[in-house]
N, C-alpha and C positions, 0 to 999 in steps of 0.2 A: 427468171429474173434477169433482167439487163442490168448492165454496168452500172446507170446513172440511179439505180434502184438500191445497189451494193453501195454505194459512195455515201448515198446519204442515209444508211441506215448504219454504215462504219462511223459517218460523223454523227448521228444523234445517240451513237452507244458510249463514244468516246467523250460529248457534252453533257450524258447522264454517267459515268465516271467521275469526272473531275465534279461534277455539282457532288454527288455522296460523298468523295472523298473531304473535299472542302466541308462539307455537312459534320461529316464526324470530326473531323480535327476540331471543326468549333467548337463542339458536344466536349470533347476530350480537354482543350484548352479550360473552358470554362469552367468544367469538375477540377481541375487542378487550379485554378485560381481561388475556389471557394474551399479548397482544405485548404491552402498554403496562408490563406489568408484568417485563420482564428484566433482574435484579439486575445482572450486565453492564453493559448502558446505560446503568441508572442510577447505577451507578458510575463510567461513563467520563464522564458527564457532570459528576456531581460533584469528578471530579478536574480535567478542564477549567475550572469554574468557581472552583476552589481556587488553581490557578497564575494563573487573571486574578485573582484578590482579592491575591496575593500579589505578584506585578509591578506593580498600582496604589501597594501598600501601597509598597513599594519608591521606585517613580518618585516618588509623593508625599514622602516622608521624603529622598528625594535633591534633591528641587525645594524644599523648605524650607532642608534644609543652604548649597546653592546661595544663597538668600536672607537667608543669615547670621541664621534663625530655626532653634528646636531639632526637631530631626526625627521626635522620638516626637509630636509634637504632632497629625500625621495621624491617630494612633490614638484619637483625642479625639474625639467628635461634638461637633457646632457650636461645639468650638474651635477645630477647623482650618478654618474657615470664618472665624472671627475672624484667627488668622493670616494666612490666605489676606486678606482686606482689607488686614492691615497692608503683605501683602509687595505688593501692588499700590497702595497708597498710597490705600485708598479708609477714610472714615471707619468705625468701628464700628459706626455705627446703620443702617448697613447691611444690619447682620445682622437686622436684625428685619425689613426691607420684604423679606427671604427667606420669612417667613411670611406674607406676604399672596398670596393667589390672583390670578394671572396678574402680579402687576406681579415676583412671585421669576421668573419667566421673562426679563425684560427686565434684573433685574439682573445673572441667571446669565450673558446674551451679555454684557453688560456687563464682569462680571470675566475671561469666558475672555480677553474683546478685549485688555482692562486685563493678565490675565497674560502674553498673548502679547508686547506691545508691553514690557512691564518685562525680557523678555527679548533684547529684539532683533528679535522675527519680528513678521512681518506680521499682516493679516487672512485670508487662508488657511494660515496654521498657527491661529490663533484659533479658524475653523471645524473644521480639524482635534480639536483642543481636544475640542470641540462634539459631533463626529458622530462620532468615530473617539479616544476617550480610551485605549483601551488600545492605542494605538501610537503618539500624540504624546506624551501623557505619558510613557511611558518616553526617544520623544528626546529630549524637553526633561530630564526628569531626568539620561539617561545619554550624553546628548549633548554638545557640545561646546559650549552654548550658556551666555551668561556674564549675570549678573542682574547687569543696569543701574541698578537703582532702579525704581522708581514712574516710570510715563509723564507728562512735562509736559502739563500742560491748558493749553488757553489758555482 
């Protein structure tokens, strides 16, 4: 074999590579396009996601009532975050240190803490709150639990 015999038998191995490879990535793509896309799933999922937006929506409107604030008021972006301070007895301007980067995080534990205790529960219903809202929320809304007021600070 001479060189010019090796050259082109390295590029017709190297243009039948990339054609297979190309080949299967299609094969591959297209099988994952045809499960990810079953109306089914995506339906069942969307009704999953509809009955939790529905039972928050609920538990919040029933946690306000509770707090002798009006219940449509959950339906309101960042005013039921205002409510939500009234009914834990935390100042207004609260609401704005919600828009600053990391410190809304420390005020977020802060109110869940603050809502739990204006209820009666401890620090693990608060974490509850926290990590698992779509089943403390609803107890505290549909639960037996009775709003005390705003937590004393000392």
């Amino acid at each position: 074999m001479n060189l010019k015999t090796i050259k082109l038998l390295g590029i017709a191995s190297l243009t039948s590579l990339f054609a297979t490879g190309s080949a299967l990535a299609q094969a591959t793509t297209d099988q994952l396009t045809m499960t990810t896309q079953s109306p089914v799933a995506g339906g069942l999922v969307f009704i999953i996601w509809l009955l939790i937006v529905v039972l928050m929506v609920a538990s919040g409107w029933k946690v306000f009532v509770k707090a002798e604030q009006p219940g449509w008021a959950i339906l309101i972006p960042i005013f039921n975050t205002y409510i939500t301070l009234k009914v834990i007895g935390r100042p207004w301007w609260w609401l704005l240190l919600l828009f600053i980067p990391f410190v809304n995080f420390i005020i977020w534990i802060l109110m869940m803490l603050d809502l739990a205790k204006s209820f009666g529960k401890g620090v693990g219903f608060a974490i509850g709150l926290m990590f698992l809202p779509f089943i403390f929320y609803p107890i505290l809304g549909f639960g037996n639990a009775n709003y005390q007021g705003p937590a004393v600070r000392i």
